[in-house]
C-alpha positions as CSV (number, residue, x, y, z in Angstrom):
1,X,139.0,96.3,93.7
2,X,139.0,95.3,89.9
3,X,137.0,92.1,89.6
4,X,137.2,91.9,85.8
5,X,138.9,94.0,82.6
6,X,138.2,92.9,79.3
7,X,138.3,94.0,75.9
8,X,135.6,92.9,73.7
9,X,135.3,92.8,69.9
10,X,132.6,91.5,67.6
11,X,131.1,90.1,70.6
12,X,134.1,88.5,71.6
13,X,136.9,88.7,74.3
14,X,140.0,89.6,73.5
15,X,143.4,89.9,74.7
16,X,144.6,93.4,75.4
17,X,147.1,95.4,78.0
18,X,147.0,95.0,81.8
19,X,146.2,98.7,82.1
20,X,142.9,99.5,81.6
21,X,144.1,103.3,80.0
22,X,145.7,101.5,77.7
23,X,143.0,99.0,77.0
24,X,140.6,102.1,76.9
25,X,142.8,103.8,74.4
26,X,142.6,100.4,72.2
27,X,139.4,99.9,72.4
28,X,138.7,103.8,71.5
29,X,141.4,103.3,68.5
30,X,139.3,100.0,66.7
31,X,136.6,102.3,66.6
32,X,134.1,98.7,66.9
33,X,135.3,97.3,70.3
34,X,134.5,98.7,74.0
35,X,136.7,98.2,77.0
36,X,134.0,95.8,80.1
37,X,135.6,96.7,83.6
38,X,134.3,95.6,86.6
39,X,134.8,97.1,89.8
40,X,133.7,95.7,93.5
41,X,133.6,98.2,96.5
42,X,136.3,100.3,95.2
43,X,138.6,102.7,97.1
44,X,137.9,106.4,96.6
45,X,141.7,106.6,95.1
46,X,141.5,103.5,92.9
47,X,138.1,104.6,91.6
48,X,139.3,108.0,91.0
49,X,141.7,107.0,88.8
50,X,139.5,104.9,86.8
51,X,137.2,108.1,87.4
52,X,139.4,110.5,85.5
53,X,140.6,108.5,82.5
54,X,136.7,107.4,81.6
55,X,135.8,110.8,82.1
56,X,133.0,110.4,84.5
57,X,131.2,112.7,85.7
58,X,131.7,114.0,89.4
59,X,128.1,113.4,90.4
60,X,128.0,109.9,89.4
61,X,131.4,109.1,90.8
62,X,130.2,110.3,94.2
63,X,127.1,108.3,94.6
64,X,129.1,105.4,93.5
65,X,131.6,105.7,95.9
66,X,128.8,106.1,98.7
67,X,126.3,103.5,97.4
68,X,122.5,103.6,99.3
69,X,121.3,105.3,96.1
70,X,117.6,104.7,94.9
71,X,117.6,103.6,91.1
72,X,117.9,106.1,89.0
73,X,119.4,107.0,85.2
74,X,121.0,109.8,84.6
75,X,122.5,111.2,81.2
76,X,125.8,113.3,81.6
77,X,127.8,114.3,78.3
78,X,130.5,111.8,78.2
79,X,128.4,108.8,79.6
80,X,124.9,107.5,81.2
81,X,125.2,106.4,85.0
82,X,122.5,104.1,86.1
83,X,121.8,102.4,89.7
84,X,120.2,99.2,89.9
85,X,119.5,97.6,93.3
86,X,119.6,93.7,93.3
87,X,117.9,92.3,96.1
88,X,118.0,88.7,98.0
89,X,115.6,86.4,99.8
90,X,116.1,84.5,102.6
91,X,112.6,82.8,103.4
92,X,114.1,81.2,106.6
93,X,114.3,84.2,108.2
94,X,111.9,86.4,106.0
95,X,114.0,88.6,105.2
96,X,114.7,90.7,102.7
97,X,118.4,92.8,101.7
98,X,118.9,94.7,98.8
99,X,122.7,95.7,97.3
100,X,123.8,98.1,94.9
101,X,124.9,98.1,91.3
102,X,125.6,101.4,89.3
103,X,126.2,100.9,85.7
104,X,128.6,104.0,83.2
105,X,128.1,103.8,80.1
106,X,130.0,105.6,77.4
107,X,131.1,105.5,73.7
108,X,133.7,102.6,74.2
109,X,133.1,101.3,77.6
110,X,131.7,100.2,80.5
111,X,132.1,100.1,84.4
112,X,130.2,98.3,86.3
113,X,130.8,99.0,90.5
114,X,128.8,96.3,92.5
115,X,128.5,96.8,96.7
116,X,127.5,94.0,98.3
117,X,127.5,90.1,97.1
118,X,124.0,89.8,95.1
119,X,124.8,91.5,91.7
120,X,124.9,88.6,89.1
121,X,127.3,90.1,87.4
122,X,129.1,87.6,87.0
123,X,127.0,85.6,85.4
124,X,125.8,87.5,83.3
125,X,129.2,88.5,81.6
126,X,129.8,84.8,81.0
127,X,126.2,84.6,79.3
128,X,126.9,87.3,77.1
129,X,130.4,85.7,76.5
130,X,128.3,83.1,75.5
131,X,126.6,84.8,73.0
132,X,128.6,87.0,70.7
133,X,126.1,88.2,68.6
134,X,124.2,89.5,71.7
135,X,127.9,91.2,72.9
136,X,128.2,92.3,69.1
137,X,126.0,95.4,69.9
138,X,127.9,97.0,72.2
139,X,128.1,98.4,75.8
140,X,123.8,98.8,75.0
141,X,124.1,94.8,75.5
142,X,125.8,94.9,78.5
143,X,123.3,97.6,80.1
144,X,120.0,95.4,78.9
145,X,121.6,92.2,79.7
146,X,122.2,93.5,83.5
147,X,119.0,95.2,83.4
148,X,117.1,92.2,83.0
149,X,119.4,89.4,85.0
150,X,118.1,92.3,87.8
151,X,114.4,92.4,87.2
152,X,114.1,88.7,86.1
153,X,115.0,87.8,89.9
154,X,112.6,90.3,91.1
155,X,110.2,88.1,89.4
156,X,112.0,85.0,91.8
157,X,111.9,86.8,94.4
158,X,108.0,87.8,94.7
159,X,107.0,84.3,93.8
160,X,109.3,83.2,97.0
161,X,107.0,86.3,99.2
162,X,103.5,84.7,97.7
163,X,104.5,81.6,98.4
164,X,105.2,82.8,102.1
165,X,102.5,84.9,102.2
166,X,100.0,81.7,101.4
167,X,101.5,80.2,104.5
168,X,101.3,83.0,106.8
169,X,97.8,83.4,105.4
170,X,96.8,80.1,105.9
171,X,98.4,79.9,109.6
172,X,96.3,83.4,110.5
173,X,92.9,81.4,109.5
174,X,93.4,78.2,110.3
175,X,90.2,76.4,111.8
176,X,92.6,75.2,114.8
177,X,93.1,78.8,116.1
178,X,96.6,78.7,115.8
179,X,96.5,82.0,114.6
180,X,95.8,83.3,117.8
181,X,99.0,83.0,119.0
182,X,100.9,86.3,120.4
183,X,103.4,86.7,117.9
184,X,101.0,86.5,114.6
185,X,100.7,90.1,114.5
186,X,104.5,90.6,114.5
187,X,105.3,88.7,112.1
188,X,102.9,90.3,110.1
189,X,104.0,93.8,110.6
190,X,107.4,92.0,109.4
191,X,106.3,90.6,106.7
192,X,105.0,93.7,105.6
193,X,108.1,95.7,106.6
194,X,110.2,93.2,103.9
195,X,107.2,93.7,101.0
196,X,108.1,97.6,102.1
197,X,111.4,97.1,101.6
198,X,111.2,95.0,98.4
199,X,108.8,97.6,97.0
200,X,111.4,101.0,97.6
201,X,113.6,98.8,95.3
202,X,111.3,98.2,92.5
203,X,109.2,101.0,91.8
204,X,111.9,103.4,91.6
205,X,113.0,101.4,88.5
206,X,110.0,102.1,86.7
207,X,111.1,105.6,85.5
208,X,114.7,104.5,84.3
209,X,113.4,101.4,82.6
210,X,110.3,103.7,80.7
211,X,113.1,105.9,79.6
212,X,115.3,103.5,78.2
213,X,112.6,102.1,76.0
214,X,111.7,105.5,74.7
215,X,114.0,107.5,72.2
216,X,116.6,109.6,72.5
217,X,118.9,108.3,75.3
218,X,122.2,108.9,74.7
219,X,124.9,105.9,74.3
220,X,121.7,103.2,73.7
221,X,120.9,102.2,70.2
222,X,117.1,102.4,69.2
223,X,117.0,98.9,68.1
224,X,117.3,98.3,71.7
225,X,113.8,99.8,73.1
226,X,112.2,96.2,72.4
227,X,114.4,94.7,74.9
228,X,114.1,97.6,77.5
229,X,110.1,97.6,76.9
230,X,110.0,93.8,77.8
231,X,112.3,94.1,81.1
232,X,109.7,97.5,81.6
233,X,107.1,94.8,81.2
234,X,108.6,92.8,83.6
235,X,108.9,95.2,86.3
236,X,105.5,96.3,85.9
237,X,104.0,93.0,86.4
238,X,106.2,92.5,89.2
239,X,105.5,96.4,91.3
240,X,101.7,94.8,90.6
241,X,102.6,91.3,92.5
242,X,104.4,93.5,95.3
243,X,101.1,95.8,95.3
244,X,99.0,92.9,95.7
245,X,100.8,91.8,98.3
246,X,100.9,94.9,100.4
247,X,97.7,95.0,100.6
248,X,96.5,91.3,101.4
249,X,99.0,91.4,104.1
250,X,96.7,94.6,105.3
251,X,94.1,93.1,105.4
252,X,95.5,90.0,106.8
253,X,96.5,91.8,109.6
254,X,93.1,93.7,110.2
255,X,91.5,90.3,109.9
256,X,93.6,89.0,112.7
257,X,93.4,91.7,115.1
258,X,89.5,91.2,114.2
259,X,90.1,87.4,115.3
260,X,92.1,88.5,118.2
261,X,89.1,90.9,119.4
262,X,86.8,88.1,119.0
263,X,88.5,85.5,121.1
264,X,89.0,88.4,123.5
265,X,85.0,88.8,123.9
266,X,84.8,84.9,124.2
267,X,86.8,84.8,126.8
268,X,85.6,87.5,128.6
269,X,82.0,85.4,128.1
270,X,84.1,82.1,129.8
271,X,85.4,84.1,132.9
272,X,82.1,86.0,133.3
273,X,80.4,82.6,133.3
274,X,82.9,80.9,135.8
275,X,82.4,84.2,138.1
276,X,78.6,83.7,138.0
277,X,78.9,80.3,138.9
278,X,81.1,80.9,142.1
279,X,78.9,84.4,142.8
280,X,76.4,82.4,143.8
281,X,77.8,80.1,146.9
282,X,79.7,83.2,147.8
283,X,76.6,85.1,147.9
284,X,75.1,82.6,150.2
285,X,77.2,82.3,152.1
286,X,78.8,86.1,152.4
287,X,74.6,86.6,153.5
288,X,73.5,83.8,155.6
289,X,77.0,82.2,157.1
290,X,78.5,79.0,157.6
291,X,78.0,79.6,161.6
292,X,76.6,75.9,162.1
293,X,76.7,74.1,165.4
294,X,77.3,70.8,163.4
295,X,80.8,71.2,162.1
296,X,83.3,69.3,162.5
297,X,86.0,70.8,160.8
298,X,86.1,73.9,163.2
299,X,87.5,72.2,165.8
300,X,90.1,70.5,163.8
301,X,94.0,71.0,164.5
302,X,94.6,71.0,161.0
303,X,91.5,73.2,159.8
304,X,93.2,76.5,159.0
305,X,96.5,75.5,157.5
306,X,94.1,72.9,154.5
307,X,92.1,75.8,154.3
308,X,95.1,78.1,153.3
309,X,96.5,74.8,151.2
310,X,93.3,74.4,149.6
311,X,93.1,78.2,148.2
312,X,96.6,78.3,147.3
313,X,96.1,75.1,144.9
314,X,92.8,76.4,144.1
315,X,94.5,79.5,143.0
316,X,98.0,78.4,141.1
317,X,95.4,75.6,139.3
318,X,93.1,78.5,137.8
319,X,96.4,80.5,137.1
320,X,97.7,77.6,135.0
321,X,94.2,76.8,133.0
322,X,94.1,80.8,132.4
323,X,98.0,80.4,131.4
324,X,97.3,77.7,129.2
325,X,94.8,79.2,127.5
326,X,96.0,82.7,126.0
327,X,94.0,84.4,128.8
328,X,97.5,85.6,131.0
């Protein structure tokens, strides 16, 4: 559906038809104002139409309409098409989701198309509103400004894994031996899974981003490659945070399964000393017998059925220490 259809003009909003042809054609006629329409999970027949009266290119209209696109920039002769893939966070569960936003960009317009709920998008249109000598420049604002609303909450977002990461670090070394625990290695290997994921949605952006802050991209004004070279900057720092991070949590998790290998050999060491212990009374008396005239006990009523009570405890107690322990 359309979210949002604005006219803007000197960097400011104005007031023009309810159809966006028409507000197309007005925008086209001023010559210095561009047509902002925003579009959220559209329908292949609403965006068509939209589609056919921006002139978009097939191509781009397509992966739009399908979305799970890696982010890309392409250059078609009525208008540039870039994907961008906003991402979210959610350290309770360690998780981490990325939606879609492709961006068309022509000589008097632009459409954004947003899939999922993450795309600021909204906030970043009232920013710009905010700032009309920002909007002044054209649908080249609107493309940066996304860009780096996008890449600035990468940045948020690979603080929030370092921050996690510290804990899970901590936990997996801990003096205690907590991080002995049977599910360390899992959430490891899930950590690592969301860094993966996190990573397919960042350094894909490194080409489009390099390209916009070089020459000769159609429908961006040169003046603007000092603002796409700092969100570059930005990205590049962060792919180098999400770099970092894949790696510590490799060797995190070759540390622990060092640990767990370790503890395994200690306590093999514990049951091989109990065994030895207990070899030696059963050796005894496996060799020499308990077949004593002097006992007591073997004429007892009650002398088989403790016996049998006493191994059964004997046996359920050793289960639970071993239990207890991490060894079962």
């Amino acid at each position: 559906m359309i979210v949002d259809c604005a006219i803007y003009q000197d960097g400011r909003r104005t007031e023009g038809p309810g159809d966006f042809s028409e507000a197309l054609a007005q925008a086209r006629r001023s010559g210095d104002a561009f047509l902002w329409i925003g579009l959220h999970e559209p329908a292949e027949e609403e965006f068509g139409r939209v589609s056919q009266d921006f002139g978009l290119h097939p191509l781009a209209v397509e992966d739009a309409l399908r979305a799970h696109q890696r982010p890309k920039l392409e250059v078609y002769d009525d208008s540039l098409f870039a994907v961008l893939k906003p991402v979210v966070y959610e350290p309770d569960h360690d998780t981490v989701s990325a939606d879609e936003l492709m961006i068309f960009i022509g000589d008097s317009f632009v459409v954004t198309v947003r899939h999922g709920e993450s795309a600021p998008l909204a906030d970043v249109r009232r920013r710009l509103e905010a700032e009309p000598e920002i909007l002044a420049h054209g649908p080249t604002a609107v493309l940066y400004a996304i860009s780096d609303a996008v890449v600035d909450h990468y940045i948020d977002v690979a603080g929030e894994l370092q921050v996690d990461l510290e804990e899970l670090e901590t936990e997996v070394f801990a003096p205690s031996g907590s991080g002995g625990s049977s599910n360390t290695a899992a959430r490891i290997y899930t950590f690592k899974r969301q860094v993966l994921e996190f990573r397919r949605t960042t350094g894909p952006l490194t080409a489009p981003m390099t390209r916009l802050a070089g020459a000769g991209v159609p429908f961006v004004h040169q003046e603007a490659q000092p603002f796409f070279r700092d969100v570059a900057d930005h990205l590049t720092r962060v792919n180098e945070q999400v770099e970092g991070l894949d790696r510590l949590l490799s060797d995190i998790l070759s540390a622990h399964l060092a640990q767990m290998g370790v503890r395994q050999n200690d306590d093999m060491r514990k049951i091989s000393a109990w065994a030895a212990m207990a070899a030696v009374p059963t050796m005894v008396a496996g060799i020499y017998g308990m077949n004593f005239d002097h006992m007591p006990e073997l004429h007892w009523a009650w002398t088989y059925p403790l016996v049998i009570l006493f191994m059964t405890v004997a046996v359920l107690g050793l289960h639970r220490l071993f239990k207890r322990r991490g060894w079962l």
